[in-house]
VEXDREN-302794 format. One record per residue (C-alpha): residue in one letter; x, y, z. Coordinates in steps of 0.05 Angstrom, whole numbers. Each point is the difference from the previous one (the first is absolute). Example, Ala and Ser with C-alpha at 12.3 -4.5 7.8 and 13.67 -1.06 7.14 Angstrom:
ATOM r     px     py     pz
ATOM A    246    -90    156
ATOM S     27     69    -13
! end
This chain:
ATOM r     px     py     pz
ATOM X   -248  -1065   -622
ATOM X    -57    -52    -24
ATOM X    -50    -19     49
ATOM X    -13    -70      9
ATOM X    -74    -18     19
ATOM X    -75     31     -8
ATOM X    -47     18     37
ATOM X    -36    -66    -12
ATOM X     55    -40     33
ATOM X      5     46     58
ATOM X    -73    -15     17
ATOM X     -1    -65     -8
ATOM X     63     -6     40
ATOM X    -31     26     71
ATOM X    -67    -39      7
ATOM X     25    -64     40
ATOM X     49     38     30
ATOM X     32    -61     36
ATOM X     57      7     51
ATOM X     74     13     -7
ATOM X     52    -22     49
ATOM X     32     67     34
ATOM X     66    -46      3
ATOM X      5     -2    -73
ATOM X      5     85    -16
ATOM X     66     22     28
ATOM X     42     17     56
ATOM X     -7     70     30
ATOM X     77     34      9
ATOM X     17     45     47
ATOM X     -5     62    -42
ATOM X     43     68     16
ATOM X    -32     71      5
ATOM X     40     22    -60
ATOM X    -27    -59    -46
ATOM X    -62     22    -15
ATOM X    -35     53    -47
ATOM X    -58     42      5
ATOM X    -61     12    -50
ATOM X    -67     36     15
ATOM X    -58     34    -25
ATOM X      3     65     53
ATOM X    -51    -41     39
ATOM X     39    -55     28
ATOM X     69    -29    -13
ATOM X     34    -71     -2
ATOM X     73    -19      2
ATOM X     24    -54    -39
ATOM X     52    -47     18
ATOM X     66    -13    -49
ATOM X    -22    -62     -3
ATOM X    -69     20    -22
ATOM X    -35    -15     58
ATOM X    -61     55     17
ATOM X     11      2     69
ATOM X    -28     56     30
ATOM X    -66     43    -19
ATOM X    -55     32     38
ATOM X    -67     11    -28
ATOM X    -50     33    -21
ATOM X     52     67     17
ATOM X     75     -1     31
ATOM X    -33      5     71
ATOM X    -49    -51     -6
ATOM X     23    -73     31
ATOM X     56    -39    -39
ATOM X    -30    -63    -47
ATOM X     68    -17    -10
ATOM X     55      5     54
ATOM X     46    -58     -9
ATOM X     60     52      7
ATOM X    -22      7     70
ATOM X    -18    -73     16
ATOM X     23    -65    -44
ATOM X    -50    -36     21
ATOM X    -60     35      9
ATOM X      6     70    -35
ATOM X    -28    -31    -70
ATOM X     32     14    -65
ATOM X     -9     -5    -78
ATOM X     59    -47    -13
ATOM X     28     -8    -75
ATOM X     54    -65    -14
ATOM X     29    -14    -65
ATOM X     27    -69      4
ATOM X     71     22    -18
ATOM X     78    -24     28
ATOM X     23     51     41
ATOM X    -31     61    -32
ATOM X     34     73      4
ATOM X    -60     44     17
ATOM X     10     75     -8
ATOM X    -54     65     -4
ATOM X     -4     53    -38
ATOM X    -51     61    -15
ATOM X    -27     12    -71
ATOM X     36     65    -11
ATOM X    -34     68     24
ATOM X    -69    -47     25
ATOM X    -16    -41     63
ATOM X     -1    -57    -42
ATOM X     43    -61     36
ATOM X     39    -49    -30
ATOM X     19    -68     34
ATOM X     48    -44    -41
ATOM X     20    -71     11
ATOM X     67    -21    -36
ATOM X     29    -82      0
ATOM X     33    -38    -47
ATOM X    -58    -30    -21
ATOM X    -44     60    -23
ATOM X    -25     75     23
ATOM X    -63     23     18
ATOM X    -32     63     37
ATOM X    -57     28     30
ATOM X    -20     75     -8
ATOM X    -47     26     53
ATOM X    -47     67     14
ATOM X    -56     24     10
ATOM X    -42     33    -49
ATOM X     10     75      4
ATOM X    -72     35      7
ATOM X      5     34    -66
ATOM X     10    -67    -39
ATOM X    -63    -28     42
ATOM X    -42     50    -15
ATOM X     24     10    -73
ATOM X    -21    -75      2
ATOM X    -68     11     26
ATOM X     26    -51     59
ATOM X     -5     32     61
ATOM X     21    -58     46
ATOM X     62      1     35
ATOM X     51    -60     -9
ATOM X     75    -23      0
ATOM X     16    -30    -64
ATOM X     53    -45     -1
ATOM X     27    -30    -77
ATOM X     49    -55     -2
ATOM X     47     -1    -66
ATOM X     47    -61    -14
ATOM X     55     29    -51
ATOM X     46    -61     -6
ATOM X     -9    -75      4
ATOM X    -64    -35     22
ATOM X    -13     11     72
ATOM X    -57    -27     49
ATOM X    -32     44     52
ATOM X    -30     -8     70
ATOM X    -46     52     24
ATOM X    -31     11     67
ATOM X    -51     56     24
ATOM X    -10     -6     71
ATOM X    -25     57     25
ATOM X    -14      5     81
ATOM X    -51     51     16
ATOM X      4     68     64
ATOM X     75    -16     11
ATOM X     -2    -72    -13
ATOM X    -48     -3     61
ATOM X    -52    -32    -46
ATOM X     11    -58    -50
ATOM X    -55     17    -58
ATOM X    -35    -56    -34
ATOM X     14    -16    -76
ATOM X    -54    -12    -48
ATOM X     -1    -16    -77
ATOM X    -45     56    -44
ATOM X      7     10    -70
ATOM X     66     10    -22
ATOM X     34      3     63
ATOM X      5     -5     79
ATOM X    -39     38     51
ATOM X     24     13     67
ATOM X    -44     14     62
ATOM X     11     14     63
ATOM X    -20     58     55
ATOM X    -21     57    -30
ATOM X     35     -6    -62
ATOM X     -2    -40    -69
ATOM X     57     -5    -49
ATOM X      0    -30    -72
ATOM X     45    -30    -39
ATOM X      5    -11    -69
ATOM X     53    -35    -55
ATOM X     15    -22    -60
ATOM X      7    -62     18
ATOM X    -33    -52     43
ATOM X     -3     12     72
ATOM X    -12    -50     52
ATOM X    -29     10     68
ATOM X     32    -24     72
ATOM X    -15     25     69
ATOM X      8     73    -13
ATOM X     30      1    -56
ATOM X      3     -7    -65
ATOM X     54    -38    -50
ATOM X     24     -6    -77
ATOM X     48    -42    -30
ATOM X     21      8    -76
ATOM X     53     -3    -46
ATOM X     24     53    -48
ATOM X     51      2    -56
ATOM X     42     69    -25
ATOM X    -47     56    -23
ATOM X    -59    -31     45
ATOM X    -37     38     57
ATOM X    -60     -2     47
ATOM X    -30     45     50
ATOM X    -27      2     71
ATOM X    -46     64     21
ATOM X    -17     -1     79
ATOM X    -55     61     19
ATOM X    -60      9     37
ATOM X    -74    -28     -6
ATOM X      3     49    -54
ATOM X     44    -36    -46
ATOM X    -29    -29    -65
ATOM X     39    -48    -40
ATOM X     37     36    -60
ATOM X     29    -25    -63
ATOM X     72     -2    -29
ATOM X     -9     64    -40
ATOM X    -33     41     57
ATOM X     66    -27     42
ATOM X     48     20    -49
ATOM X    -39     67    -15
ATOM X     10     14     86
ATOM X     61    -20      4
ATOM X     29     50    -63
ATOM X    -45     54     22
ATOM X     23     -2     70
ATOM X     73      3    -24
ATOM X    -18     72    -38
ATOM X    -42     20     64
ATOM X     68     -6     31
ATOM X     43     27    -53
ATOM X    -52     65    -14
ATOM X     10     16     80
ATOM X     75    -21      2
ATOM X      7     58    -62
ATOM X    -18     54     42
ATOM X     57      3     37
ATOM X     36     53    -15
ATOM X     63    -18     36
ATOM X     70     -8    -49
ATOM X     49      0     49
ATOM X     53    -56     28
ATOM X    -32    -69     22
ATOM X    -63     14    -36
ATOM X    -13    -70     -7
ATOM X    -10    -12     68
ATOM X    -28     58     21
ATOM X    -57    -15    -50
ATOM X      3    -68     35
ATOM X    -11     42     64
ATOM X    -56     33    -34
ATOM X    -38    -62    -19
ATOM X     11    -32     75
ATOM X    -40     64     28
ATOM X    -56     -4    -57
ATOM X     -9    -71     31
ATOM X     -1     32     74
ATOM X    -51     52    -35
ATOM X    -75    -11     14
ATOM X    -24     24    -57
ATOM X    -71     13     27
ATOM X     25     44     67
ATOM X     62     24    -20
ATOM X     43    -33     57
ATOM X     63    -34      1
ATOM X      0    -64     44
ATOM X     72      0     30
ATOM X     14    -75    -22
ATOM X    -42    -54    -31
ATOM X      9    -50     65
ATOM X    -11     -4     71
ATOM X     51    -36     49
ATOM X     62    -11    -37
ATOM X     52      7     53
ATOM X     48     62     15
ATOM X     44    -60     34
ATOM X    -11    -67    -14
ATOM X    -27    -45     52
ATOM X     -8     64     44
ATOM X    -72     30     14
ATOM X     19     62    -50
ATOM X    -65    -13    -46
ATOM X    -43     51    -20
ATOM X    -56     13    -45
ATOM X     22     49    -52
ATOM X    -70     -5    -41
ATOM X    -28     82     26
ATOM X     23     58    -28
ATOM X     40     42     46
ATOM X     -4     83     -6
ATOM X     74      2     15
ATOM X      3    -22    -69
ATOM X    -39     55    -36
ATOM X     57     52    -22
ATOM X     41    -58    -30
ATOM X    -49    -27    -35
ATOM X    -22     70    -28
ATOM X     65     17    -10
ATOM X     28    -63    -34
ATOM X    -59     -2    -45
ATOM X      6     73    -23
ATOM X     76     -1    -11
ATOM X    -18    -62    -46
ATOM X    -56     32    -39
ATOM X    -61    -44     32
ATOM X    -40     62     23
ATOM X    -65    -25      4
ATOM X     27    -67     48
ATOM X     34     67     42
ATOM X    -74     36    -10
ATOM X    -38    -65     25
ATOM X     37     -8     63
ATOM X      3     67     21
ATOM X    -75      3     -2
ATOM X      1    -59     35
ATOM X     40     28     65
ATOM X    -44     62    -14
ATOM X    -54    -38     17
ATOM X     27    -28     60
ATOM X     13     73     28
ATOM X    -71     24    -19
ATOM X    -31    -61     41
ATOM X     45      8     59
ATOM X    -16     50     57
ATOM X     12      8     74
ATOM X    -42    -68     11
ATOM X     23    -40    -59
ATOM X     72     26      0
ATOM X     58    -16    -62
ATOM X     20    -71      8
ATOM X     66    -23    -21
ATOM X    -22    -60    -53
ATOM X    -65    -11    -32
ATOM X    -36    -57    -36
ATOM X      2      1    -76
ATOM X    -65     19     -3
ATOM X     17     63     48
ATOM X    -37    -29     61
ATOM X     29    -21     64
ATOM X     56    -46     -9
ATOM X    -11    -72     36
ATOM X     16    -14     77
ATOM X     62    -53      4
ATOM X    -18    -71     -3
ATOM X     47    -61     10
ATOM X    -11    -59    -49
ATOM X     21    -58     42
ATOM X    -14    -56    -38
ATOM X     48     29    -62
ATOM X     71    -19     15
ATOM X     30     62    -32
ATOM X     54     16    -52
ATOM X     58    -52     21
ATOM X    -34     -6     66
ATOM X      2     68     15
ATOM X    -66      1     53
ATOM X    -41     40      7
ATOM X    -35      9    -59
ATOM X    -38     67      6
ATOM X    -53     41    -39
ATOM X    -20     60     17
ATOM X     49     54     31
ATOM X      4     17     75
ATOM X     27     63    -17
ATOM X    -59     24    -27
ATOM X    -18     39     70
ATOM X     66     23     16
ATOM X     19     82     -6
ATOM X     48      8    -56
ATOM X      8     77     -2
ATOM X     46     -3    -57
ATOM X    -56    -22    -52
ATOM X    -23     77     -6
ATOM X     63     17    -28
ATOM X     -2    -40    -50
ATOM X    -73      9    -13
ATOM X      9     74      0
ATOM X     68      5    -50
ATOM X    -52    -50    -39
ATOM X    -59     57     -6
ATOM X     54     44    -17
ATOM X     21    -31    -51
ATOM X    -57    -23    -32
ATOM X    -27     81      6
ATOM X     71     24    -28
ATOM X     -7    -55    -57
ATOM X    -72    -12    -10
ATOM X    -67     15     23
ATOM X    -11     55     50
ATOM X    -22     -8     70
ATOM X    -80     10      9
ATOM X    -17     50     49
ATOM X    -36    -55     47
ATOM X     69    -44    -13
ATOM X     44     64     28
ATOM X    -46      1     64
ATOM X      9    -70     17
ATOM X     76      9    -18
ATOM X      4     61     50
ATOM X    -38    -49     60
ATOM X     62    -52    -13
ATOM X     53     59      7
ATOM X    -33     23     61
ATOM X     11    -76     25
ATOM X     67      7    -16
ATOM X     16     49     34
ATOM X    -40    -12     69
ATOM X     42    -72     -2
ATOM X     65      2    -38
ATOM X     40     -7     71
ATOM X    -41    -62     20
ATOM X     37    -63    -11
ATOM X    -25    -54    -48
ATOM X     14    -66    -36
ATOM X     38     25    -54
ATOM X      8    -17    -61
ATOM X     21    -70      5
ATOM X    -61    -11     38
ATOM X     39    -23     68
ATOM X    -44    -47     44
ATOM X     38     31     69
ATOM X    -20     59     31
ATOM X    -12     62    -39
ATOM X     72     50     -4
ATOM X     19     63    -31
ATOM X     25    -20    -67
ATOM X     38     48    -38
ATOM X    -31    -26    -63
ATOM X    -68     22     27
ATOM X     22     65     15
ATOM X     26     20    -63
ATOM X    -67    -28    -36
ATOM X    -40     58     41
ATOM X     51     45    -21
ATOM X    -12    -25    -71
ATOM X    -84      6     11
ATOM X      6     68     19
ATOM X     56     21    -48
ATOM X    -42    -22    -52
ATOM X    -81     23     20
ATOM X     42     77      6
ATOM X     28    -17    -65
ATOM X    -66    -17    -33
ATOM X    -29     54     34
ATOM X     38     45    -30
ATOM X      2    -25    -77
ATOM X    -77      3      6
ATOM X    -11     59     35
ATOM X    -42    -48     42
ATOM X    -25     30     74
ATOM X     43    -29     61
ATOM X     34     27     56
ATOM X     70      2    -38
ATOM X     40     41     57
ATOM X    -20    -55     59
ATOM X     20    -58    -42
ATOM X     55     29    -13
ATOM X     19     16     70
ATOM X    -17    -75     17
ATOM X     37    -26    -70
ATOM X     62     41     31
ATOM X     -8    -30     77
ATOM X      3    -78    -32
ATOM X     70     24    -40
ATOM X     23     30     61
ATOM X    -14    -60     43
ATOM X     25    -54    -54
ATOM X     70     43      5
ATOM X      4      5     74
ATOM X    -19    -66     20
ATOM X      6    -47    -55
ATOM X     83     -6     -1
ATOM X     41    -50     18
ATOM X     45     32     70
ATOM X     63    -22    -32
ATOM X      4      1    -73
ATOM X    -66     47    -16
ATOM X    -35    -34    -52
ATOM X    -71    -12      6
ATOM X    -23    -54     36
ATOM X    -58    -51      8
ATOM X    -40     32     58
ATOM X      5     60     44
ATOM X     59     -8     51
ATOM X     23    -61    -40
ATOM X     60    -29    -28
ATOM X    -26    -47    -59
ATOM X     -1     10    -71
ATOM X    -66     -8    -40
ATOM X     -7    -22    -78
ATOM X    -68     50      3
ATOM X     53     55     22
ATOM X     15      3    -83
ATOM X    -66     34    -14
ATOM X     22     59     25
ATOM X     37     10    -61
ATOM X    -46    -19    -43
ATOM X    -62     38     36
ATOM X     48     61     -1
ATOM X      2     14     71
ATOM X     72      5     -3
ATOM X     43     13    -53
ATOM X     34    -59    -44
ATOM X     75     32     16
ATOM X    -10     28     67
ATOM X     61    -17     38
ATOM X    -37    -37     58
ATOM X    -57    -39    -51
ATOM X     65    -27    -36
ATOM X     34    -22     67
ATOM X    -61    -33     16
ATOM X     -7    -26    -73
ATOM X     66    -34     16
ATOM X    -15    -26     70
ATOM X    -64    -31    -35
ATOM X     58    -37    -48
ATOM X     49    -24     51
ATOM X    -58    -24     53
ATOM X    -63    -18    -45
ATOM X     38    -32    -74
ATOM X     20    -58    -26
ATOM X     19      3    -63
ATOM X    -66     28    -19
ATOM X    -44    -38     46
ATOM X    -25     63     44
ATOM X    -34    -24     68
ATOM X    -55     47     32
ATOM X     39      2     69
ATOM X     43    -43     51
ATOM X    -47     14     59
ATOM X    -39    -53     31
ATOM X    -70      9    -18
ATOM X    -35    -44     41
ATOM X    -17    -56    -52
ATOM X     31    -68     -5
ATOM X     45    -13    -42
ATOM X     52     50    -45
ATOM X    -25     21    -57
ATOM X     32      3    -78
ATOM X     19     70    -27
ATOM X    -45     36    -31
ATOM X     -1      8    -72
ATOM X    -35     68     -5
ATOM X     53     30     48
ATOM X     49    -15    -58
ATOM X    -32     34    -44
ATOM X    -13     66     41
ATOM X     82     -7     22
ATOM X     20      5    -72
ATOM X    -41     51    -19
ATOM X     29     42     58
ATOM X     65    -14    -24
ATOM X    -15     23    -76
ATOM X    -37     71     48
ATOM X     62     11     35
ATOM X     45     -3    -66
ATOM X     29    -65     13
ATOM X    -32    -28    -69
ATOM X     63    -55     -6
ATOM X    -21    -30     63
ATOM X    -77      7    -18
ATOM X     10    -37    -61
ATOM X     39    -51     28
ATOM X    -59    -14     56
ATOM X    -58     -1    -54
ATOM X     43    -61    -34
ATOM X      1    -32     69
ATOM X    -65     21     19
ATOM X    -28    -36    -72
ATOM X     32    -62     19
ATOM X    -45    -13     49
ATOM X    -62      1    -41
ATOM X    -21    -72    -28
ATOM X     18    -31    -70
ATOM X    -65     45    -27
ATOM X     23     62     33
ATOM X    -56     -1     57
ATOM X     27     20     78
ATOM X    -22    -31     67
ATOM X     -3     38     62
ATOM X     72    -19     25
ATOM X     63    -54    -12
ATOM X     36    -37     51
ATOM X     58     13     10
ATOM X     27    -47    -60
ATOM X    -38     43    -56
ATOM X    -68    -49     -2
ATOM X    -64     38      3
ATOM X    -43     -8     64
ATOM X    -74     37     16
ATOM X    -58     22    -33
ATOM X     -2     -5    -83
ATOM X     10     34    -47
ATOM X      7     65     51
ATOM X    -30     67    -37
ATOM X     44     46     56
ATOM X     67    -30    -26
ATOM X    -27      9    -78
ATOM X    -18     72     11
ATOM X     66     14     36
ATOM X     38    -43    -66
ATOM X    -32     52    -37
ATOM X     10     65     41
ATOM X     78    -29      0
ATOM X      7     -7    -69
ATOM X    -36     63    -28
ATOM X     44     45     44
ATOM X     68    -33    -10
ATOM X     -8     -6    -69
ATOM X    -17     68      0
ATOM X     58     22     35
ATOM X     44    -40    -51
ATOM X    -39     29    -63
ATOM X    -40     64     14
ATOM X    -33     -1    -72
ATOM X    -50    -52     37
ATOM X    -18     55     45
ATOM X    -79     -9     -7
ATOM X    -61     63    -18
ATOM X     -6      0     78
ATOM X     45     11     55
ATOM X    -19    -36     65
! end
């Protein structure tokens, strides 16, 4: 595409900067969950609207406060708006192939245009010399002649500030609280109460660029935005190569892949569980959550999705990332269940009462309440983590194994207690089978590790304890009818966690009573592949949407137990549900449309666990080197 303007207009273009009516830009649409993509630079990450409005994005990292949040408040949140003046346009998204590299196309009668959007990768700013972080955002008309309105209105701590907007050379700057912002074009920009405007024409083959960063920010030239945006796209397509996944669905996995990367801080290691805060679990219900922490219950899917896919170092980073968190914990500064990015404690809950929230869905939260509460089953999945990562990577330290020995001697002093469980109930704590079968899995695994590296422990009492959870999950643990297993001790419910059982190997795949429960789990907890967590009241307003990683973990139980026809057939459902780019939200209603946090890394890593082991159980030629 041929640019349109110089550098010499575009500083000319700022210095009166005289005022625009708001009136004039555009009307803001209610946009969906689903409608909307995701780019980011491992620092911080922005979703894009189909319609190509950048609507949400916190910054300087994913847990800093939002500059834009117009997704979670029309009026207030801010946004960086983009409006070809066309009849009726089609708009529709797509993903360069194999990058995270978006696409937004317009399509009318009267012409087509698009708008491709990223952020730099860090190896094509540093290649560059160009260390500042940005989002880059080109605009490409490919048929017919087509005028533009462009808005940048950023609002400042979660739109709780209103930053001024000043003309400097080449651009905008935008101050306010703590912060400064700049933005730059290729065409002239125009200054109202903060924000900033442009207005131009352009004909087939024609395109311009905006680039929003930090104080940081200089103002580049065509060829230095064309070099970033090509050497982005091979960043992506050098990391997307070394997958070494060849199996069914490969596409989307991949797509799975490049979801997490953007979840990935690529200076710590962690995965944030979702890009956003406070999109609701029920809409107009107080089911909003902040989702921007990463949560240990995650680490053994995210080690194991990213070693079945070939990504060893991303499954390296983040297991010395959890390591950490063991080392630093102790009797006084125990394991907590989520952590900030940055591995330090992860924010108290706040409500953000002057945002009206995702289709009025009040209130808006950041931070997570459930930060204090006792989740016993996160040493499960931190231990079969450590275990894998030993079995597959680097060996344990010695001063590692000692702090791993303190958290199975926790275990085991409080494996009967009750607790919040996984689904992080705000009611009093109970004895959730889930939980129990987590310290089952904590112990199974430290003897197992033990053993494999001849590493000192007290194998025989472990075992004896390992033994007493089994025992207990047997005796108490069964429905008093039908047997199955059941929710909570002396209980009756069913439990969408009850499916890791299978897939932690507590129980096997094709034991009689797993697969009546497996069923009960189908004729209580389905709907034609919408899986919901549980029927029980939970003591939160509202009901909630199934949940889209439960789908996942169903089919691949199915594919365990030998039932691959019915697995297969649940995966197709189960894909449905992603958006028009392939990208999950926590949960659907219960008509299919995507509700909660977005783009969820739990139901990615579960897509991928799915997929690997069903399509190895329909071709086992893709069995991989390593055998979880």
């Amino acid at each position: 595409m041929k640019p349109i303007t110089s550098r010499a207009l575009r500083s000319s273009s700022t210095a009166a900067c005289p005022s625009i009516r708001s009136s004039a830009i555009m009307v803001k649409p209610n946009r969906a969950i689903s409608q909307h993509g995701i780019v980011g630079d491992m620092e911080t990450a922005a979703l894009v609207a189909q319609d190509g409005t950048l609507d949400y994005l916190c910054w300087p990292v994913l847990d800093s406060p939002t500059i834009f949040a117009e997704l979670l408040d029309e009026e207030k949140g801010g946004a960086f708006t983009i409006a070809p003046q066309l009849d009726a346009p089609r708009s529709l998204q797509l993903y360069v192939p194999e990058t995270n590299v978006l696409i937004t196309r317009w399509m009318a009668d009267d012409g087509s245009a698009e708008v491709m959007d990223l952020m730099p990768h860090p190896d094509a700013r540093v290649h560059h010399g160009n260390t500042a972080r940005c989002i880059l955002r080109q605009i490409s008309v490919t048929r017919g002649t087509i005028a533009f309105k462009v808005r940048c209105a950023p609002r400042f701590d979660y739109a709780r500030v209103i930053p001024d907007a000043a003309a400097i050379d080449g651009g905008v700057e935008f101050t306010g609280k703590d912060l400064t912002m700049r933005l730059f074009a290729s065409v002239p920009l125009t200054c109202a109460a903060g924000a900033s405007d442009a207005a131009f024409v352009l004909s087939a083959g024609e395109s311009v660029w905006f680039m929003l960063g930090g104080d940081d920010l200089v103002i580049s030239e065509d060829a230095m935005v064309s070099a970033e945006v090509a050497e982005t796209t091979a960043a992506w397509r050098r990391w997307s190569g070394k997958a070494t996944y060849r199996g069914r669905w490969r596409e989307q996995v991949l797509r799975s892949a490049l979801a997490l990367k953007l979840l990935t801080s690529r200076q710590h290691g962690s995965i944030a569980a979702a890009a956003t805060f406070s999109l609701p679990e029920a809409i107009g219900a107080g089911r909003n959550w902040d989702y921007r922490a990463t949560w240990i219950r995650d680490a053994s899917f995210t080690v194991y999705a990213f070693m079945r896919l070939g990504f060893l170092e991303e499954a390296k980073h983040f297991g010395r990332w959890a390591g950490q968190r063991v080392m630093a914990s102790d009797a006084n500064h125990p394991l907590r269940i989520m952590y900030a990015i940055d591995g330090s404690d992860a924010s108290d809950e706040e409500e953000l009462t002057h945002l009206s929230g995702y289709a009025d869905s009040r209130p808006v939260r950041i931070g997570n309440g459930a930060n204090v509460q006792t989740q016993l089953d996160i040493f499960g999945e931190l231990m079969d983590s450590v275990y894998l990562s030993n079995k597959y990577g680097e060996a344990i330290s010695h001063n590692g194994w000692q702090h791993v020995r303190n958290l199975v001697e926790y275990v085991i002093e409080h494996w009967q207690k009750p607790d919040a469980g996984i689904w992080e109930m705000r009611s009093e704590p109970r004895h959730f089978l889930h939980s129990r079968v987590m310290c089952w899995v904590a112990l199974d695994r430290a003897i197992r590790l033990a053993k494999k590296r001849s590493l000192p422990a007290p194998i025989v009492r472990w075992a004896e304890c390992r033994d007493a959870i089994n025992a207990d999950v047997w005796e108490n643990f069964r429905h008093p009818e039908h047997g199955y297993f059941v929710q909570e001790r002396g209980g009756t419910e069913l439990d969408a966690a009850l499916l890791m059982m299978a897939l932690m190997r507590f129980v096997s795949s094709t034991d009689p009573v797993w697969l009546k429960t497996l069923d009960a789990i189908r004729d209580q907890l389905c709907d034609d592949g919408l899986v919901y967590r549980y029927r029980t009241k939970d003591g939160l307003e509202g009901e909630e949407g199934a949940f889209t990683t439960c789908t996942f973990w169903y089919a691949e139980c199915l594919a365990r137990a030998g039932r691959v026809d019915e697995a297969q057939l649940t995966l197709a459902k189960g894909m449905r549900y992603a958006n028009a780019l392939g990208l999950f939200a926590e949960e659907q209603d219960v008509r299919g449309r995507q509700l909660g946090n977005f783009p969820q890394a739990l139901t990615h890593l579960a897509f991928i666990s799915a997929a690997f082991f069903t399509d190895r159980r329909l071709d086992p030629s893709h069995r991989p080197n390593w055998q979880p």
